[in-house]
C-alpha positions in Angstrom: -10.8 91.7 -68.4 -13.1 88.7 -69.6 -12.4 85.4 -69.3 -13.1 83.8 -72.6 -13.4 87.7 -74.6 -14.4 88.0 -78.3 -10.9 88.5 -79.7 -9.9 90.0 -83.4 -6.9 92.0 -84.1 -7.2 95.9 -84.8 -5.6 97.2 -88.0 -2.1 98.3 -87.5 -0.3 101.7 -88.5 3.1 100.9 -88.6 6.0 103.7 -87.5 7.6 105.9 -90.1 11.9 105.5 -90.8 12.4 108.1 -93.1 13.7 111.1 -91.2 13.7 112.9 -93.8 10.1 113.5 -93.5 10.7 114.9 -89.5 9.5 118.2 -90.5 6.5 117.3 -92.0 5.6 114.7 -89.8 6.4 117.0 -85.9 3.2 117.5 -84.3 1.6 121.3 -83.7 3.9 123.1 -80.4 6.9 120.2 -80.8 10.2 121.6 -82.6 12.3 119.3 -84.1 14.6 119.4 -81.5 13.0 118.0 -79.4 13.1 115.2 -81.4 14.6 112.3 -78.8 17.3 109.6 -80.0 15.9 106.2 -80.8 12.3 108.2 -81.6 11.2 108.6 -85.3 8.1 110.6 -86.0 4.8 108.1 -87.2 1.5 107.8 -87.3 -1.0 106.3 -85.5 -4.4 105.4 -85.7 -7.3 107.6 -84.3 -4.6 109.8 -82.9 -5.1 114.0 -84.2 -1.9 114.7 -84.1 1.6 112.8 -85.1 3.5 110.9 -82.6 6.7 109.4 -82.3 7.7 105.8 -82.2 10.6 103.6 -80.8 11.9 100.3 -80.4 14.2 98.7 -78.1 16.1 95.2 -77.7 15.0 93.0 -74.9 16.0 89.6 -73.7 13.3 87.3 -74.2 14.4 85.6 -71.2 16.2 88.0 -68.6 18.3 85.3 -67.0 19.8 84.8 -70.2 20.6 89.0 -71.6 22.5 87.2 -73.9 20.6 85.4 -75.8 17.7 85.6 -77.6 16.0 89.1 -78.2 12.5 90.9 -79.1 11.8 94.0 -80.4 9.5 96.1 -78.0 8.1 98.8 -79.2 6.7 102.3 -77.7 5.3 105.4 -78.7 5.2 108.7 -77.4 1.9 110.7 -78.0 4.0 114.2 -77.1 2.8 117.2 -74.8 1.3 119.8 -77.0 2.7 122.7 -74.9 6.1 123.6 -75.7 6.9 123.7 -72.0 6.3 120.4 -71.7 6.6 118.6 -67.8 9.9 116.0 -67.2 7.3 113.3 -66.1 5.7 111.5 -68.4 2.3 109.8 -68.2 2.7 105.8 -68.9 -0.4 104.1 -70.0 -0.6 99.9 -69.5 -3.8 98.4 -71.3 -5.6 95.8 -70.3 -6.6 91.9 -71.2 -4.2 90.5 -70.6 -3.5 90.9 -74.0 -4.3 94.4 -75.3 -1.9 96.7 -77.1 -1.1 99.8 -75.7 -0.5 101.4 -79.6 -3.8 100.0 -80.9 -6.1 102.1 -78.5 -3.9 105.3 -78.9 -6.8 107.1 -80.0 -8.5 106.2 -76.7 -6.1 107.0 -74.5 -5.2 110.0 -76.5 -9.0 111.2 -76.3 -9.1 109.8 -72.6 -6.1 111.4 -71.4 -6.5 114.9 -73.3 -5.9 117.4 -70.7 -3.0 115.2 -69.4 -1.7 115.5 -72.6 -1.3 119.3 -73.0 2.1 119.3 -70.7 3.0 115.6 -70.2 4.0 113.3 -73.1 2.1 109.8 -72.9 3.9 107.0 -73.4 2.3 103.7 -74.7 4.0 100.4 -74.4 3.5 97.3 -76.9 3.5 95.3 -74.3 6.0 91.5 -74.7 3.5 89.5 -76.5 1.1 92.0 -77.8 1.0 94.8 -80.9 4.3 94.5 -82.7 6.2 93.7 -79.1 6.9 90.0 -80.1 3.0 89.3 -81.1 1.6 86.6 -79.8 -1.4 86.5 -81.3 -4.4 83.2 -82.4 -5.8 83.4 -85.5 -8.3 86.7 -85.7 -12.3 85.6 -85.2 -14.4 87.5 -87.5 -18.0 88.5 -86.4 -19.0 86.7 -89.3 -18.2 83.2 -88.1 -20.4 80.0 -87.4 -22.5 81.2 -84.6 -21.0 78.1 -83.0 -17.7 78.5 -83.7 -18.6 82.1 -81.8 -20.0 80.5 -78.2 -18.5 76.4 -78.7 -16.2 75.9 -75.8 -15.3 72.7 -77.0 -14.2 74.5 -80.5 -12.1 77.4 -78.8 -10.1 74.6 -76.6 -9.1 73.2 -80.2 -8.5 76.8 -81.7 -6.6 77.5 -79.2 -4.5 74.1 -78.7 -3.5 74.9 -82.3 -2.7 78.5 -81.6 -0.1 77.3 -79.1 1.3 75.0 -81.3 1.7 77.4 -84.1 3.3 80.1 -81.0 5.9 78.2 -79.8 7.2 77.5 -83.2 8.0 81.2 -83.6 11.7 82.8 -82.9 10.4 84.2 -79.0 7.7 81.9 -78.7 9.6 80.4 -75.6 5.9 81.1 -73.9 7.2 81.0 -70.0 8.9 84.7 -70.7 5.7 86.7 -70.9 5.1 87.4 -67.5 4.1 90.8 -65.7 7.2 91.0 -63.4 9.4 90.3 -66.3 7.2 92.9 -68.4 7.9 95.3 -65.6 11.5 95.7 -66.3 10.8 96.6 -70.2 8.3 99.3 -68.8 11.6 100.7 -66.9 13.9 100.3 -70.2 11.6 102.6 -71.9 11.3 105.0 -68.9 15.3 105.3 -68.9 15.5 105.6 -72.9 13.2 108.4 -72.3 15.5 109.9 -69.9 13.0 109.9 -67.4 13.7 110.3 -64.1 10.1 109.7 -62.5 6.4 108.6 -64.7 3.2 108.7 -63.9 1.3 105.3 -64.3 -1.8 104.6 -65.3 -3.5 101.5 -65.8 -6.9 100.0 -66.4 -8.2 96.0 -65.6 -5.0 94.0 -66.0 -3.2 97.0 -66.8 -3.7 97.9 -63.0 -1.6 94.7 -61.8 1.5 96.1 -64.3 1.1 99.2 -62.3 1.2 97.8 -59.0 4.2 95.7 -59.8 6.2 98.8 -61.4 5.5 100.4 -58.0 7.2 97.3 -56.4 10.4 96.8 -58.1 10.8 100.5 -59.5 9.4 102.7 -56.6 11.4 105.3 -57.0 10.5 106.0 -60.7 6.9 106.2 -59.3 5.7 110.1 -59.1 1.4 109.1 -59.4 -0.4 105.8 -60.1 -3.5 105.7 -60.9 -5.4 102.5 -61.5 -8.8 101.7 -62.9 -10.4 98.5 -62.3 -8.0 96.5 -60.2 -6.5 93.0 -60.7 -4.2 92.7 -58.4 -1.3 90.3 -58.2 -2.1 88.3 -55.5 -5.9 87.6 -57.1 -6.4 84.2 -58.3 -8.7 85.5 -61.5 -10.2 82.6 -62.4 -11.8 81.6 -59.0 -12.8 85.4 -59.0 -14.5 85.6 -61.6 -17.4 83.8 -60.7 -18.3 85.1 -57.5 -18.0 88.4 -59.2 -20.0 87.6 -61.8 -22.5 86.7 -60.1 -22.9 89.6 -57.7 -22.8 91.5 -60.9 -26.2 89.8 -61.9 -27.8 89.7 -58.6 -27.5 93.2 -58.5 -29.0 93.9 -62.0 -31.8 91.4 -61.4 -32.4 93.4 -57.7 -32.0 96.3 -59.6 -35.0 95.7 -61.9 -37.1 94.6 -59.3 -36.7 97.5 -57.1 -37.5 100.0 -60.7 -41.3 100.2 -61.2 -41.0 100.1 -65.2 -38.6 97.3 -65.1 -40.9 95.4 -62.9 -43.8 95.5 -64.6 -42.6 94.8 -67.8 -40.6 91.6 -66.4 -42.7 90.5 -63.0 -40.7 87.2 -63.2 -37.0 87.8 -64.4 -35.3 85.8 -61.9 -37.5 83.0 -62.4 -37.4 83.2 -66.5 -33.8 82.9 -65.7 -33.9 80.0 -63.7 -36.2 78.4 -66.2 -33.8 79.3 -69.0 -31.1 77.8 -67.2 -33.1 74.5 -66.2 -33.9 74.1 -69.7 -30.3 73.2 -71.2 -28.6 71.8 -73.2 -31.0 72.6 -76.3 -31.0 72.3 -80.4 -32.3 75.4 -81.9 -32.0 77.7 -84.4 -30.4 81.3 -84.4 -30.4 84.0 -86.9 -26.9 85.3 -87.0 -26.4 88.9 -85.8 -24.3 90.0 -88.6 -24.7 87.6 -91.3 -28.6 87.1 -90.4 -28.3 83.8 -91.7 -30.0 80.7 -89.7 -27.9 78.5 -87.7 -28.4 75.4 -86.1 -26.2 74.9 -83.2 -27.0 72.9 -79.7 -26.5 75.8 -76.9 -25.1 74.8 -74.0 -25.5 76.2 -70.0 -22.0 77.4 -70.1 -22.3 79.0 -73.3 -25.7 81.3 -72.0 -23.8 81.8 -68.8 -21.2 83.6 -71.3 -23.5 85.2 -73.0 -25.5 86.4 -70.0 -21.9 87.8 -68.8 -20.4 89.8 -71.8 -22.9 92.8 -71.6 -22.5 93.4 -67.5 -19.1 94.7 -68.3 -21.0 98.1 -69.7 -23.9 98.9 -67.6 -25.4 100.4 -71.4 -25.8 97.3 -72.4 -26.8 95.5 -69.3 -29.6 96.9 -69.4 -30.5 95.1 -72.6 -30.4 92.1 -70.4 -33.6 92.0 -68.8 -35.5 91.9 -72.4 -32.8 89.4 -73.4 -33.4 86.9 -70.7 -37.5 87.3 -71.0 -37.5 86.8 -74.4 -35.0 83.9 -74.4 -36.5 82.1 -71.5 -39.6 81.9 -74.3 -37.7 80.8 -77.0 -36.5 84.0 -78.8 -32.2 83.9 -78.2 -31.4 86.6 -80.8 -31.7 89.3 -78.3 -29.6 87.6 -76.0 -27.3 86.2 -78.6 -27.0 89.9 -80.6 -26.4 92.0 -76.9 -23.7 89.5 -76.4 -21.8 90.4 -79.8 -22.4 94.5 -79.2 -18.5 94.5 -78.3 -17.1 92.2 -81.7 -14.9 93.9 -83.0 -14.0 96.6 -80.7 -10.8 97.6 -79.2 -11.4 96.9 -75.6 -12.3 92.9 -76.8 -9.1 92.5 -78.9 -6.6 90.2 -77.5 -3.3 88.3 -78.1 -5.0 85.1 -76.8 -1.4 83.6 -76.3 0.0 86.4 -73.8 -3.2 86.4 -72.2 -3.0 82.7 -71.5 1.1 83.2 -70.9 0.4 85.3 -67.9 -2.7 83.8 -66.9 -1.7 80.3 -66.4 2.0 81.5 -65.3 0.3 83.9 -62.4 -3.0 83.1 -61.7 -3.4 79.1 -62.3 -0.8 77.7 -59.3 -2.7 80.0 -56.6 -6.0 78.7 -58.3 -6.8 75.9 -55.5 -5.7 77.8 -52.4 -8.1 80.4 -53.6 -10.8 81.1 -51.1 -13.7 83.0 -53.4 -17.0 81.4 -53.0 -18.1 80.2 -56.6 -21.3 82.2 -57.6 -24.7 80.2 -57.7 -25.2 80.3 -61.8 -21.9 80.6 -62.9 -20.3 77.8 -60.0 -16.6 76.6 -61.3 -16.9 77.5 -65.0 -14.4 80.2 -65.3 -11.9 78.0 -63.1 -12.5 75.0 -64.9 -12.1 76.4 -68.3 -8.6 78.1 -67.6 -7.8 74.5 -66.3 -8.3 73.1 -69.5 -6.5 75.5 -71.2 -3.8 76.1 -69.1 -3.7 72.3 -68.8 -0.2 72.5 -71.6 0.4 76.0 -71.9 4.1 76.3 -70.5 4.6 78.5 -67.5 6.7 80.8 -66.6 8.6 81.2 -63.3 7.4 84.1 -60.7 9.4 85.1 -58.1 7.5 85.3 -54.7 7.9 88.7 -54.2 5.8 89.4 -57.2 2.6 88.7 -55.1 3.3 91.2 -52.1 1.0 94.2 -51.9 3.7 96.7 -50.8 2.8 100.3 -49.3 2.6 102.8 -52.3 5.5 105.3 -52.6 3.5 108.0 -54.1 0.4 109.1 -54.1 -2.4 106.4 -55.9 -5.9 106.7 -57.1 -7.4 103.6 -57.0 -11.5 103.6 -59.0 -13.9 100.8 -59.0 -17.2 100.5 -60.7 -20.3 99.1 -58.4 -21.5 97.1 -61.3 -18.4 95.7 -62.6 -18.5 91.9 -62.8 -14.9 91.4 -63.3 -13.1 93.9 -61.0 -15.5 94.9 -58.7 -14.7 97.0 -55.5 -13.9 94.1 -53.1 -10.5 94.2 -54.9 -10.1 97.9 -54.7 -10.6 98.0 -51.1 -8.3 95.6 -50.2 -5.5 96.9 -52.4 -5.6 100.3 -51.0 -5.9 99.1 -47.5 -2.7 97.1 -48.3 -1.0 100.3 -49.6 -1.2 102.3 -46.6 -1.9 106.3 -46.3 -0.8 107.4 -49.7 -3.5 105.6 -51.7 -7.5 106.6 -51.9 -10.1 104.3 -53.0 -12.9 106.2 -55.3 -16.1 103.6 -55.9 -19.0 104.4 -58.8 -21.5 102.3 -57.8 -23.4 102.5 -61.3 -20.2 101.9 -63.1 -19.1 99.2 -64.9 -15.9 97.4 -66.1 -13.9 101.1 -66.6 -14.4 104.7 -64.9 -11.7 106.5 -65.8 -13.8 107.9 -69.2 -16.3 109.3 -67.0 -16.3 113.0 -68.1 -16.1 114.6 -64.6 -13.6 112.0 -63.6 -11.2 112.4 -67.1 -10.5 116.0 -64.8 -10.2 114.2 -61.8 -7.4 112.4 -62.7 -6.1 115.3 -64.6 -6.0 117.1 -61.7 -4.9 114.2 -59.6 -1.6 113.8 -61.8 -0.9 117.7 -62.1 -1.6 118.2 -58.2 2.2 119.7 -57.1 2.2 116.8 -54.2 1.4 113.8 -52.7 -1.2 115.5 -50.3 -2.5 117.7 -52.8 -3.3 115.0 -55.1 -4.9 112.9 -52.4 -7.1 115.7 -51.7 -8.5 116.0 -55.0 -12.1 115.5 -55.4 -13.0 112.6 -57.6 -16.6 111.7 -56.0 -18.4 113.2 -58.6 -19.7 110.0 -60.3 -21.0 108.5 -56.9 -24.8 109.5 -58.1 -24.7 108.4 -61.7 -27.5 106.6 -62.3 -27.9 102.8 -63.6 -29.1 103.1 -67.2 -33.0 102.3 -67.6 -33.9 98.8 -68.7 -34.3 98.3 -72.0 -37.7 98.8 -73.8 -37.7 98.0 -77.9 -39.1 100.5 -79.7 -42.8 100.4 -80.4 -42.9 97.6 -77.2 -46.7 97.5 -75.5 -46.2 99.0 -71.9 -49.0 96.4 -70.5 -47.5 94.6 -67.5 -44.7 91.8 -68.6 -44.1 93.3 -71.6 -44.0 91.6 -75.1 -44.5 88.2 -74.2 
């Protein structure tokens, strides 16, 4: 979940209609008769075998079921046993902003051994996919470098994006929210003729999980959530605290590793000094186009830079060569670590759902919030969803919405110790608040994301399958607690003399 995230669309497969095609297109152990109403076999992307897609009418606004209504659309990954279980696993992506459908080769690779006996269900959530799309025009890792990192240009991007949203049949923008969200995610668990799911949900996808568990807890057979954003978490005031303990630690972290040390003796103060030394005119070669640029960088604009690559430990380690070499001078490091993500599916966003449930949820608790800003990165998170939110309509949320209520089944909550956006501060809390049935699991070298963690991918394999709540709870998933942080980054050929290339 990033607060300003390099956003582009993925490339859609649509659903196939002709039914004629069934038994071509019924994936390896699925008859045709199992073929459900309302379900027509399709394609989708990085997925092995077929799937099968649906689509349901919803009130845009659910005061009103009467009036006006959007498409949302689902698909079913089925199991590959021909025994398959009742419950099916429901996956909620992330963002907010991320469509479920467009990472079902992912989730399809991530929940593998789930998949054998339990279908997996993937929602287009309202606003994203092909779920009444709300989606800004698609930045290309080829743009203006400062079209890329301007702040001032993405207010205006995205002021027009709105513009051009609201225009649209459901662009009423206030009807976007999670709890409203919520009730589509039980629509498609009652076409599916489902009596209980299993729910599983990673960064923002977490908070849809925790508010399915509120209104719909006795649909709830497992949860498990990765990365948690709570309801009740004012994101923009916690993004900067969080942030910043996220660089703390890496900076401690190369200090305390003798190779890291001695190649940068003075990385806290090279990033003071880089800091200190903005604004600045200077020119870039462009990561992907590797043509010069002249832009003016600004502090806010290094502080996002600095931020992007913390979410994957991988590439935070890339950071302490990045900072040395800008604090001299050289930003292509720094600027090319930051674009490693363009492009991918984790980074792709419909900007205006993201900003429908930020500034709906998040925005009115925003000055009651009580997080410390971080030293470096201060108010710039808050301030910037300000701005935005300044004119973006807002949706009502019932109070209720915010409670942390006990879990009804059991619920694996994981954290990553590195993670600069949902670190385990907000784990803790959250499974405190959700009494005996709910376990906390930290990886303190993680990142933003555990659940692809080899050993744990069984974990919560076995975690779902276990025959009840205790079992489940007393599945061991503390097998990552040792992973190591990554090495800091050396470039190839570098001199190993102390400070490194200079």
């Amino acid at each position: 979940m990033t607060p300003l995230p390099l956003k582009s669309r993925l490339h859609r497969r649509s659903c196939a209609l002709v039914v004629i095609a069934a038994a071509a297109l019924v994936p390896a152990g699925v008859a045709i008769a199992e073929l459900r109403p309302g379900l027509s076999p399709c394609r989708l992307s990085g997925v092995e075998h077929d799937a099968l897609c649906g689509t349901l009418k919803r009130p845009l606004d659910p005061a009103q079921p009467g009036g006006a209504q959007i498409d949302l659309h689902y698909a079913v990954l089925p199991a590959l046993a021909r025994q398959r279980k009742p419950d099916p696993v429901v996956f909620f992506a992330g963002g907010p902003g991320q469509s479920a459908i467009e990472l079902a080769g992912t989730v399809s690779r991530l929940l593998a051994r789930v998949g054998n006996r339990r279908d997996v269900v993937l929602i287009d959530q309202r606003g994203t996919g092909r779920s009444a799309p709300l989606v800004c025009d698609e930045p290309k890792p080829t743009q203006p470098l400062a079209d890329a990192v301007d702040l001032t240009r993405q207010a205006v991007r995205l002021r027009e994006c709105r513009q051009r949203l609201q225009a649209l049949p459901h662009g009423d923008l206030r009807h976007y929210t999670s709890w409203i969200a919520a009730q589509d995610a039980d629509a498609v668990r009652q076409a599916l003729g489902a009596a209980q799911v299993n729910l599983v949900g990673g960064s923002y996808g977490t908070r849809m999980v925790l508010e399915v568990m509120r209104q719909f807890p006795h649909s709830v057979r497992r949860a498990v959530m990765d990365g948690l954003a709570p309801p009740d978490m004012a994101l923009p005031a916690a993004f900067s605290p969080d942030s910043q303990a996220a660089l703390d630690a890496l900076w401690a972290a190369c200090a305390a590793d003798p190779a890291c040390a001695q190649r940068h003796p003075r990385l806290r103060e090279d990033w003071r000094a880089l800091l200190a030394a903005l604004p600045r005119e200077l020119t870039l070669r462009h990561p992907f186009t590797g043509a010069d640029e002249r832009l003016t960088l600004t502090r806010a604009m290094v502080l996002g830079l600095a931020r992007a690559p913390l979410y994957a430990p991988a590439l935070a380690a890339g950071l302490p060569h990045a900072v040395s070499e800008a604090a001299r001078g050289r930003f292509e490091p720094l600027v090319g670590l930051a674009s490693a993500l363009a492009g991918s599916r984790s980074a792709m966003l419909a900007e205006g759902m993201h900003f429908s449930v930020i500034c709906s949820e998040d925005l009115p608790r925003l000055d009651a919030a009580t997080d410390a800003p971080g030293a470096d990165f201060a108010t710039l998170f808050a301030d910037q969803y300000r701005a935005h939110c300044a004119d973006w309509p807002r949706g009502a949320v019932p109070p209720a919405f915010y409670a942390l209520v006990p879990a009804p089944a059991a619920t694996l909550a994981l954290s990553g110790g590195a993670d600069p956006a949902t670190p385990p501060r907000h784990g803790e809390r959250v499974t405190q608040a959700l009494g005996a049935k709910a376990r906390h699991v930290v990886v303190p070298a993680a990142g933003h994301g555990t659940m692809a963690l080899p050993c744990l991918r069984d974990a919560l394999f076995r975690f779902i399958d276990a025959a009840s709540d205790d079992e489940a709870l007393a599945v061991d998933a503390d097998c990552a607690r040792t992973l190591p942080r990554p090495p800091a980054f050396v470039p190839p050929g570098a001199a190993a003399a102390t400070g490194g290339a200079r």
